[in-house]
C-alpha positions as CSV (number, residue, x, y, z in Angstrom):
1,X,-14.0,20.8,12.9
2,X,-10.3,20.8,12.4
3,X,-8.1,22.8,14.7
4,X,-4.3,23.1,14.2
5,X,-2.8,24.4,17.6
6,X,1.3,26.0,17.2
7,X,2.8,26.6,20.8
8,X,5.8,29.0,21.6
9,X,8.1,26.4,21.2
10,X,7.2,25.4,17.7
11,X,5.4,22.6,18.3
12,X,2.2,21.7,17.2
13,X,-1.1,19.9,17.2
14,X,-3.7,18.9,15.1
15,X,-7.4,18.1,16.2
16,X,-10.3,16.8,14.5
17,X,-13.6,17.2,16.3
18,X,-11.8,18.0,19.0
19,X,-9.9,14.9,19.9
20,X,-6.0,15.4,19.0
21,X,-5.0,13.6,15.6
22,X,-1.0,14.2,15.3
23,X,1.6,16.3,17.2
24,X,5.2,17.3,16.8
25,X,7.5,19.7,16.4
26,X,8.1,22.5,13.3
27,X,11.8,21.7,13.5
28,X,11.9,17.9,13.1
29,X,11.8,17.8,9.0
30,X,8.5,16.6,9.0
31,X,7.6,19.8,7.3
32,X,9.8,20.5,4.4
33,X,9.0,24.6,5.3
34,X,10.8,24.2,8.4
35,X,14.0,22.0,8.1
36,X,15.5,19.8,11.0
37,X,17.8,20.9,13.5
38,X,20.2,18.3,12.8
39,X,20.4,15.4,9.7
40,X,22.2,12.2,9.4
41,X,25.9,12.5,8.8
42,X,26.4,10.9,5.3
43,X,30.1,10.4,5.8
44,X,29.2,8.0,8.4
45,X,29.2,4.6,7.6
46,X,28.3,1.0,9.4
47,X,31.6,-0.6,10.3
48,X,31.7,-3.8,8.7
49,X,31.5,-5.9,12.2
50,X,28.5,-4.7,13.1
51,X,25.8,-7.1,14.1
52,X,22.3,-5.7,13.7
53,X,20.2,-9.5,13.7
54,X,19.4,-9.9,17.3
55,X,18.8,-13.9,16.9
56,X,21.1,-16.2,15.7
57,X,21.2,-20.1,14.2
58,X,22.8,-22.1,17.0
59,X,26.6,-22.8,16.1
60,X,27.1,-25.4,18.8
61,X,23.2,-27.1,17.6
62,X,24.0,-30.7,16.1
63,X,20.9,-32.8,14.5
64,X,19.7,-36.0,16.6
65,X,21.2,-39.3,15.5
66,X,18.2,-40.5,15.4
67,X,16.4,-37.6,13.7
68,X,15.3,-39.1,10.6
69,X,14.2,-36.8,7.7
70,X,13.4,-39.1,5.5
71,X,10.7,-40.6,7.5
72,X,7.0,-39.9,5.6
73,X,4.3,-37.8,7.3
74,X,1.7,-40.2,6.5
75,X,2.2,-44.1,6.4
76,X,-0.5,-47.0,6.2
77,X,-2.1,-48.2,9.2
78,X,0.2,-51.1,10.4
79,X,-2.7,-52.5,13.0
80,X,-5.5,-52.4,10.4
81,X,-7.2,-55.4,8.5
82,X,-9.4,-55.9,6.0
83,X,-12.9,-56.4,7.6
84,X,-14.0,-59.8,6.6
85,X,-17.3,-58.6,4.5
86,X,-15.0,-56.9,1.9
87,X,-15.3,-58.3,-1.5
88,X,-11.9,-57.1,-3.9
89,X,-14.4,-58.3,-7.2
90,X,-17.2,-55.7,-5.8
91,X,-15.4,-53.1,-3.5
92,X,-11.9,-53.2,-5.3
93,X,-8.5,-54.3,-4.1
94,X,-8.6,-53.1,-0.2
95,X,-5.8,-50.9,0.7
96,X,-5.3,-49.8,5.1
97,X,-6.0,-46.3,5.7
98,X,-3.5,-43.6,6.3
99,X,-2.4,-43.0,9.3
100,X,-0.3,-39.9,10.7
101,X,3.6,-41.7,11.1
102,X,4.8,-41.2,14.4
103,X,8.1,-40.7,13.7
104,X,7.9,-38.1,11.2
105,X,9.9,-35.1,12.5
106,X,10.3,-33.1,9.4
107,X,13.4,-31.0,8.6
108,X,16.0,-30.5,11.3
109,X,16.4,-27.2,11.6
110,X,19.2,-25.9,14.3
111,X,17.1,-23.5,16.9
112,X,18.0,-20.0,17.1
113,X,19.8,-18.3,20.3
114,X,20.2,-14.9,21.4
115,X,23.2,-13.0,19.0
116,X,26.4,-12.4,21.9
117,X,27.6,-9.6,19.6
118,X,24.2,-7.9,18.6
119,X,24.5,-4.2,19.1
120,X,21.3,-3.0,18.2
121,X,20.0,-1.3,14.8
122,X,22.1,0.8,13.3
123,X,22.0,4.6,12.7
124,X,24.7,7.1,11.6
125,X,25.5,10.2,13.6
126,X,23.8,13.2,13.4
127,X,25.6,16.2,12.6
128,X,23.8,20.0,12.5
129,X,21.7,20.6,9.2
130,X,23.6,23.7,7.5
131,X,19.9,24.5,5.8
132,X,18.3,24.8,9.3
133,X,17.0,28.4,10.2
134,X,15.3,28.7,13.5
135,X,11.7,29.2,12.9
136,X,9.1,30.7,14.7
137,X,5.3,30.6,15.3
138,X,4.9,34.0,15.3
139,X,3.2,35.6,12.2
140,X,1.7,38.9,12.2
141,X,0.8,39.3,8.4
142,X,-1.5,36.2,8.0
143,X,-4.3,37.5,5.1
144,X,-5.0,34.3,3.7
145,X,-6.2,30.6,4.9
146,X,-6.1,28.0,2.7
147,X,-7.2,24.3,1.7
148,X,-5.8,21.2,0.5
149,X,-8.5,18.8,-0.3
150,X,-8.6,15.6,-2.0
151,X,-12.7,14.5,-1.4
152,X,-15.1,12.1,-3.3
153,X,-17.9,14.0,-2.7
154,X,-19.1,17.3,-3.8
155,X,-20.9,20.1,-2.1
156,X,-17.8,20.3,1.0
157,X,-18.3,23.8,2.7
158,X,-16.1,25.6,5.1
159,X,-17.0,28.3,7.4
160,X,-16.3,29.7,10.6
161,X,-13.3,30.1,10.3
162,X,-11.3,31.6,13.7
163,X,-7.1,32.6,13.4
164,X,-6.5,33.6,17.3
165,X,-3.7,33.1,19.8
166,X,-5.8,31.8,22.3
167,X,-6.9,28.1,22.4
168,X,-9.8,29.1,24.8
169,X,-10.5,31.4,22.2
170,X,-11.1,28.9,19.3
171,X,-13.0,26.6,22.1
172,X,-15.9,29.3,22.9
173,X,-16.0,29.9,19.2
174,X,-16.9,26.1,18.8
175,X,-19.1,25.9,21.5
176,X,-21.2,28.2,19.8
177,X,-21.1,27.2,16.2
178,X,-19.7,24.0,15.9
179,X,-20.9,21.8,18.7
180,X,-25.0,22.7,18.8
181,X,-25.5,21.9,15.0
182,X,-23.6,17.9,14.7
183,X,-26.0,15.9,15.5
184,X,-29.1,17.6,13.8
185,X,-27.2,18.1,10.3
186,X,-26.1,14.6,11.0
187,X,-30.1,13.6,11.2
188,X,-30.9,16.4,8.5
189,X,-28.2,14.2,6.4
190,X,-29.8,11.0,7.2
191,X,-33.1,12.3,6.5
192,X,-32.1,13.8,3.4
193,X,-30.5,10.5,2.2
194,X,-33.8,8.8,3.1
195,X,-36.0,10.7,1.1
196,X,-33.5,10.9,-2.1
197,X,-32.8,7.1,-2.4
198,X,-33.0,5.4,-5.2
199,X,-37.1,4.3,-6.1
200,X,-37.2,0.7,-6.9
201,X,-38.5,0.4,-10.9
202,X,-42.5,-0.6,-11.0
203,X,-43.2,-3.9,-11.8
204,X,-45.2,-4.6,-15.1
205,X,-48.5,-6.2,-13.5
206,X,-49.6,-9.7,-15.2
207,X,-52.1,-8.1,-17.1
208,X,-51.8,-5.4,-19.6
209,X,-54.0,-3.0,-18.1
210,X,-52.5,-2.9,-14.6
211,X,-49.0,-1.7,-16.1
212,X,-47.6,1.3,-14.6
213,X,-47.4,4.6,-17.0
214,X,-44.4,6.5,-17.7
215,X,-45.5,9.4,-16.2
216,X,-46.2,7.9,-12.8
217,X,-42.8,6.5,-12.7
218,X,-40.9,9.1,-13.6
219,X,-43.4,11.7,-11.5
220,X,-41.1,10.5,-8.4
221,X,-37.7,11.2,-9.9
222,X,-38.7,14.4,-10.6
223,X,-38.8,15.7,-6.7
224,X,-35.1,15.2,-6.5
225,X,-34.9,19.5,-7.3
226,X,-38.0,20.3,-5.0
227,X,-36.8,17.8,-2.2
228,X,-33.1,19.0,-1.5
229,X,-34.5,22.7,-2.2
230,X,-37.3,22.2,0.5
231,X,-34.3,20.7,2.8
């Protein structure tokens, strides 16, 4: 059930099952039928000083004197030994494990601080849209509704369909023809799926006379017609 609600004041609503999807206003541009009130001034431009990052690298930040960035991540294990069973001829030349280095501090990197002449992101001035025409949700000559689909499936249908200018209306309409029928065509869909799901293929017995016949296993497929007619 999709519902599309226009108030007096040209703004609107959509609803799917009931439960509100996306709402705004006719005259904000968002629909190219009704342009926006007022559009961005393209003779404005961003002065040149203005400082849109609100996070800056620390100018006053110096690096540690004793920050050393050559220092490795890893280095061997100082403390270590060789335990006294090792043999170099039969377990190889013995080497101390890798341990992390405790003074490995990686790249200095200044820290960042808050921007003192951050103004906020900027956007030019809006000036009035010369295309705008006042619109209104009034239309008395409505003959036709139409549909824009884009579906992977075939076999969509659309009916009871209500144009009114009352929403209470459009709810007593889907009380009574919406609302009873979801869930049973939801079962009547996962029955229907049940029954037309693909048969797994017979497998050939060991011996020759207990193989399945070609007219027992395509005498299944060929309820696909009488099931969905009986459904």
């Amino acid at each position: 059930m999709y519902t599309l609600i226009v108030r007096p004041d040209n703004s609107y609503e959509v609803l799917v099952d009931g439960k509100s999807r996306d709402k705004g206003s006719l005259g904000n541009g968002q629909w190219s039928k009704f342009p926006a009130k007022e559009i961005d001034d393209p003779s404005d431009k961003k002065p040149e000083d203005w400082e849109e990052n609100p996070k800056i690298v620390d100018p006053a930040a110096k690096k540690p004197d004793d920050w050393d960035e050559n220092e490795p991540q890893m280095i061997k294990d100082p403390a270590a030994t060789k335990p006294a069973d090792w043999d170099d001829s039969e377990d190889g030349e013995w080497e101390a494990p890798m341990i992390n280095n405790p003074k490995y501090k990686g790249k200095w990197n200044a820290p960042m601080i808050d921007n003192p002449k951050y103004k906020g992101v900027w956007a030019p001035k809006k000036i009035p849209n010369p295309d705008y025409v006042p619109t209104s949700y009034i239309y008395k000559d409505i003959g036709v509704v139409g549909f824009e689909l884009w579906v992977v499936n075939s076999g969509s249908i659309f009916s009871n369909i209500i144009i009114t200018d009352s929403v209470e209306e459009a709810d007593k309409l889907a009380k009574e023809t919406f609302h009873p029928f979801v869930e049973p065509e939801k079962d009547a869909k996962k029955a229907f799926d049940e029954k037309n799901k693909p048969k797994e293929e017979a497998k050939p017995a060991d011996d020759e006379g207990g193989s399945a016949s070609g007219s027992e296993a395509s005498g299944g497929d060929g309820d696909d017609d009488d099931d969905k007619e009986e459904l």
